[in-house]
ROTOR-710343 format. One line per 4 residues: their letters; for each residue x, y, z of C-alpha. Coordinates in steps of 0.02 Angstrom, whole numbers, plus 50000, padded with zeros to 5 digits. Example, Ala and Ser with C-alpha at 12.3 -4.5 7.8 and 13.67 -1.06 7.14 Angstrom:
2
as) 50615:49775:50390; 50684:49947:50357 .
***
This chain:
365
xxxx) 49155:48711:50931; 49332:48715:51004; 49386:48589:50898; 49338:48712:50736 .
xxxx) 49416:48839:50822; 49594:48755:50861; 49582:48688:50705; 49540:48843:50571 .
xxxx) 49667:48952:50697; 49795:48816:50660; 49781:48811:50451; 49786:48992:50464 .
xxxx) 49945:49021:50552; 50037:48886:50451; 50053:48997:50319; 50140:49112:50419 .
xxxx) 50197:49242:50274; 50028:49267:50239; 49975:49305:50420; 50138:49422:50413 .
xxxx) 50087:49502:50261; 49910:49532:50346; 49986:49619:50486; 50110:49712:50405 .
xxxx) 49991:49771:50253; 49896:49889:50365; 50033:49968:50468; 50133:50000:50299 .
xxxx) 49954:50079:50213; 49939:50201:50372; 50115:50257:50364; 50113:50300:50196 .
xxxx) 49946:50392:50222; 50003:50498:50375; 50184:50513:50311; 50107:50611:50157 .
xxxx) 49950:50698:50237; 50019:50766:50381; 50208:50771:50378; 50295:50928:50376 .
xxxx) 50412:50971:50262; 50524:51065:50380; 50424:51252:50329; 50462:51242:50120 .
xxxx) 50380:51374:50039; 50285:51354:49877; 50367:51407:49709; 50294:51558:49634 .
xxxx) 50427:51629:49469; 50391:51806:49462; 50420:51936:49309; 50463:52091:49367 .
xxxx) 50441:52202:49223; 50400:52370:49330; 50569:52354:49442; 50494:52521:49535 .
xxxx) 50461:52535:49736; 50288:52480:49726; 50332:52327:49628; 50497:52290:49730 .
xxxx) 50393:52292:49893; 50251:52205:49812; 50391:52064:49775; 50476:52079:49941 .
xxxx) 50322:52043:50031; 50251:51930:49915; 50417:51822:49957; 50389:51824:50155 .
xxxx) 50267:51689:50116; 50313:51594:49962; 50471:51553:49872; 50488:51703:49739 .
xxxx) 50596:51675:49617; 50633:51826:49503; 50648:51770:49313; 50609:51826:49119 .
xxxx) 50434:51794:49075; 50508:51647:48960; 50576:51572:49092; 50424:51592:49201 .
xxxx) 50314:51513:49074; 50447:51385:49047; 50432:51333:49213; 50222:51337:49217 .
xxxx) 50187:51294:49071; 50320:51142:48996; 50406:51074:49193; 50232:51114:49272 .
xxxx) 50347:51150:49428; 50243:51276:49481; 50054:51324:49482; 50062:51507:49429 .
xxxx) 50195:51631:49403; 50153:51826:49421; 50200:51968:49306; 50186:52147:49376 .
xxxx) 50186:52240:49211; 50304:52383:49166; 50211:52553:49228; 50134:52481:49379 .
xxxx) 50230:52579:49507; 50187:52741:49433; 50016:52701:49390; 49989:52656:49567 .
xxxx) 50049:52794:49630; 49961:52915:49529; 49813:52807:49591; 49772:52763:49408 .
xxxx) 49731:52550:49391; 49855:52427:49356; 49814:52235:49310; 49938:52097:49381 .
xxxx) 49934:51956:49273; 49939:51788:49351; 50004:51649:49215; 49911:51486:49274 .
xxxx) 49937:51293:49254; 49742:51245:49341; 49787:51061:49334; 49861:51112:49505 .
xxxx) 49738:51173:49573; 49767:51160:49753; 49962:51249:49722; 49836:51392:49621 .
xxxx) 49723:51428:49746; 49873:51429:49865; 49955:51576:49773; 49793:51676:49775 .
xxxx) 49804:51667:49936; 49958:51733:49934; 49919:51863:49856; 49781:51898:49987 .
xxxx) 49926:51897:50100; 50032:52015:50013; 49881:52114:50016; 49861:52117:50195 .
xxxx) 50051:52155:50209; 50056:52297:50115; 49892:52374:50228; 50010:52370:50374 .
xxxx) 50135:52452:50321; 50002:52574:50268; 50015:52566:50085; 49846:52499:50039 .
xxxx) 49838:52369:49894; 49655:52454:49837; 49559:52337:49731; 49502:52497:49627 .
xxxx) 49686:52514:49572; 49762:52321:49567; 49660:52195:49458; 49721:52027:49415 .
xxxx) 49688:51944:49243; 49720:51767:49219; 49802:51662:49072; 49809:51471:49065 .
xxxx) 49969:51420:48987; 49938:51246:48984; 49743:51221:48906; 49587:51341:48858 .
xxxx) 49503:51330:49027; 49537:51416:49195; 49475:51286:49307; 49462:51098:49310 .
xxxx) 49341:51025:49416; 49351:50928:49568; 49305:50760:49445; 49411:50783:49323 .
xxxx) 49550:50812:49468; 49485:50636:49569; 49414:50539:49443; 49567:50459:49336 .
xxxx) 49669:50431:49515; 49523:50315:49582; 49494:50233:49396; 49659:50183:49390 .
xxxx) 49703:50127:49571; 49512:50021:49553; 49593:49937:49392; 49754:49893:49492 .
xxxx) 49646:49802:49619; 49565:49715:49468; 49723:49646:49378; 49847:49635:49519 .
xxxx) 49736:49526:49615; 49648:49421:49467; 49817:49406:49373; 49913:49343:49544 .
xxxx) 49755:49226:49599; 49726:49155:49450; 49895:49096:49412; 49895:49016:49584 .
xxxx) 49709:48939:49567; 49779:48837:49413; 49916:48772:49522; 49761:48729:49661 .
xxxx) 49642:48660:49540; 49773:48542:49457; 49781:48622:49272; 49953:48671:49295 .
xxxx) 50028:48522:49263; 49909:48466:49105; 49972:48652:49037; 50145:48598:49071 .
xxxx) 50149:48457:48960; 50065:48552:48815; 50177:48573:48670; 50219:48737:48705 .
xxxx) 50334:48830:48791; 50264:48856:48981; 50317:49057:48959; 50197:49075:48788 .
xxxx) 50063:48976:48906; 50085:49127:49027; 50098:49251:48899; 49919:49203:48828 .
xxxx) 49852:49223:49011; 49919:49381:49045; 49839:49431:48883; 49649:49382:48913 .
xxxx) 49697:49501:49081; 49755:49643:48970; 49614:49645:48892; 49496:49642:49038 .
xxxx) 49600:49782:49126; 49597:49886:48958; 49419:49870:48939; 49384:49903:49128 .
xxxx) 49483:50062:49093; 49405:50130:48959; 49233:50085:49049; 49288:50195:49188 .
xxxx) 49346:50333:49088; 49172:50344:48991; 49084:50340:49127; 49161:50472:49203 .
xxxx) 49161:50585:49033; 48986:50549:49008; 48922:50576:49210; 49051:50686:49260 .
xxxx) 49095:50782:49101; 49260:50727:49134; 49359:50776:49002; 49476:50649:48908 .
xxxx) 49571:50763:48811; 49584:50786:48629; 49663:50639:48565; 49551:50467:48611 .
xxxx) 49722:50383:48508; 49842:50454:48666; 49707:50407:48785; 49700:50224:48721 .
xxxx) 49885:50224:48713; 49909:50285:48889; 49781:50162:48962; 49845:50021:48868 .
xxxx) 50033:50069:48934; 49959:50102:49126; 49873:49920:49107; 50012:49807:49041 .
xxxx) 50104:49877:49173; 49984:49822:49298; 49956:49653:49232; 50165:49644:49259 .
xxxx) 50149:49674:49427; 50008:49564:49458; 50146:49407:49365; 50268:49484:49500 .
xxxx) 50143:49458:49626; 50104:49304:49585; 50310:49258:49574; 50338:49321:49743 .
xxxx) 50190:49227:49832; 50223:49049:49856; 50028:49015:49899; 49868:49078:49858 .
xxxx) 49842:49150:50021; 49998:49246:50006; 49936:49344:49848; 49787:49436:49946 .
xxxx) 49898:49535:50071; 50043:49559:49950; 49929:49617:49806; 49847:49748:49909 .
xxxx) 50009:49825:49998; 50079:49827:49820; 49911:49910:49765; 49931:50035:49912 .
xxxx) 50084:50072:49876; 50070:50110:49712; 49918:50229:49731; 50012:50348:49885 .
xxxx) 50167:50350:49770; 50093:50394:49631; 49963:50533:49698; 49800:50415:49661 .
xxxx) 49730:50474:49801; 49794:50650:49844; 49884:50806:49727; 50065:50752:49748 .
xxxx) 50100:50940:49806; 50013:50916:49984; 50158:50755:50008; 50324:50821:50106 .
xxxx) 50446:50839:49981; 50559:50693:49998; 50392:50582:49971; 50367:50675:49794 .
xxxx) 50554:50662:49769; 50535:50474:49788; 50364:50461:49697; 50440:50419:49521 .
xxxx) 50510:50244:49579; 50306:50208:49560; 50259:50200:49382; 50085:50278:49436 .
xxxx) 50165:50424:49466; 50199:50425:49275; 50026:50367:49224; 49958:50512:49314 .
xxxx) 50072:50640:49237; 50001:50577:49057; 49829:50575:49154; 49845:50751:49183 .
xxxx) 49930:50823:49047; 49750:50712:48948; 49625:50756:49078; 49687:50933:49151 .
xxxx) 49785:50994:49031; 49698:50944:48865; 49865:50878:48784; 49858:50749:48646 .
xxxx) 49964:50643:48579; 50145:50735:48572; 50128:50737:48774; 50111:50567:48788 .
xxxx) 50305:50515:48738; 50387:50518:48915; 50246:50448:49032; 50207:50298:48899 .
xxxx) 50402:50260:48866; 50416:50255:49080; 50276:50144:49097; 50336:50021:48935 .
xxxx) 50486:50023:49030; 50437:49986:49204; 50310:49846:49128; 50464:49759:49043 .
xxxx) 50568:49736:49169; 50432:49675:49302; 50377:49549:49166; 50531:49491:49136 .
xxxx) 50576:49466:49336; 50394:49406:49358; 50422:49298:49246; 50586:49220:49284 .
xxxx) 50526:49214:49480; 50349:49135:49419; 50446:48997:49313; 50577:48955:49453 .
xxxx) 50443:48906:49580; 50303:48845:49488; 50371:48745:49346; 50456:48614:49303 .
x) 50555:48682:49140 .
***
């Protein structure tokens, strides 16, 4: 029995980058996970535009206190939808309409509008809250915010419904990070298993040029991920009433963008490992890494701000902005120019450097 033991303990550690990557894999997954859930951000407030159409004492104060716990940024009501509805920089922006200081005062009812983007729906809530807050405020300094005279009517500026559900909010992170772990790790094994099972060479001496020989295995992949994708997605639409927009042509074209990337990084995986056993750890801290980044996980507004500053060096950070603007937002095909032209672009140029590194080391030509 010690004999096993010395011996399996010895074939593991000679490949020590692989018993590196093991221990370094977890430590890097667990700082990414408390660096975004439970950072601080140094006290930044949230961003809440707000159209001040009354500009009398009740609205001022209203605004003044109102800004004691949230970023309030005075603007036009284009500018505030602007903001909501096209940058989605902000969950909701508030209009106190042109009267309400007199109407309140007179004791007469008023309606705040609140102008709403629900695909952030954790930012949304947090300005009701705020608005609970200003609320409070205003009882102590003994002007009473009475629900009889303030009502608030919301608008979505950026679909037909008021609320997404916690599905349609969780289910396209998980479906895509679960088709990473797919593709990245049976793109990057595979390649090595031909090099294990001998086939590499017999391929190499095929008429062909050795990067059309990759090129046709990377496609049987794209075809699995793309198919695992849409699998998800259905399933999720049909047993979730997930909603996939209105456009299954931008869908398709967003999946297919959000795989091919993904089969690009599993070639770069594949590249950078020099054995098999080095593509486990690598393909799962790559994996990891790509799902924090990109929000898979988590709405990117609870990360610290230099984390969401960073996040677009990810390309899931793009596939879930043309996830949302499909699933959240119920945006078709004109919304999907940006996020599928990043993720073209980010699958290019790990292709080509996967496979430049993937040629170098493992073939002969």
């Amino acid at each position: 029995m010690l004999a096993v033991f010395l011996k399996d303990l010895r074939i593991i550690l000679r490949d020590r980058w692989a018993f590196l990557f093991s221990l370094a894999v977890p430590i890097l997954v667990i700082s990414i996970i408390a660096t975004a859930l439970f950072s601080s951000d140094g006290g930044s407030k949230l961003l809440v535009p707000v159209v001040n159409d009354d500009q009398g004492p009740v609205a001022n104060t209203f605004v003044k206190l109102l800004g004691e716990h949230a970023d309030a940024q005075p603007m036009s009501r284009a500018e505030a939808e602007h903001l909501v509805r096209d940058q989605n920089k902000a969950p909701a922006a508030i209009v106190f309409p042109e009267g309400l200081s007199k109407r309140y005062l007179q004791g007469r009812t008023t309606e705040l509008e609140l102008l709403t983007d629900p695909a952030q729906a954790v930012d949304l809530n947090q300005v009701k809250v705020l608005l609970l807050l200003m609320d409070k405020d205003a009882a102590a300094l003994a002007d009473p915010l009475d629900e009889e005279r303030i009502s608030l009517r919301e608008s979505n500026l950026t679909g037909n419904r008021k609320e997404v559900t916690n599905f349609e909010q969780n289910v396209p992170g998980f479906s895509i990070m679960f088709m990473l772990l797919a593709v990245v790790f049976g793109t990057s094994m595979s390649l090595h298993d031909e090099r294990q099972w001998g086939t590499l060479p017999h391929l190499l001496v095929a008429p062909v040029s050795f990067t059309w020989i990759l090129v046709g295995k990377l496609a049987a992949r794209f075809v699995l991920g793309l198919l695992q994708m849409v699998a998800l997605f259905a399933w999720g639409h049909w047993m979730f009433r997930v909603s996939l927009g209105n456009s299954w042509v931008a869908f398709l074209l967003l999946s297919a963008s959000v795989v091919y990337a993904a089969v690009a990084t599993g070639l770069l995986v594949a590249g950078m490992a020099r054995t098999r056993e080095q593509t486990q750890p690598l393909s799962l801290a790559v994996v990891m890494f790509l799902s924090a980044m990109g929000g898979l996980w988590w709405p990117k507004s609870i990360e610290p701000q230099w984390l969401r500053e960073l996040s677009p060096v990810a390309y899931t950070t793009w596939a879930m902005r043309g996830m949302n603007d499909l699933v959240l937002r119920d945006r078709g095909l004109e919304a999907m120019t940006v996020p599928v032209s990043a993720l073209l672009l980010y699958g290019t140029a790990l292709l080509a450097l996967g496979l430049r590194l993937f040629r170098s080391r493992h073939s002969a030509r």
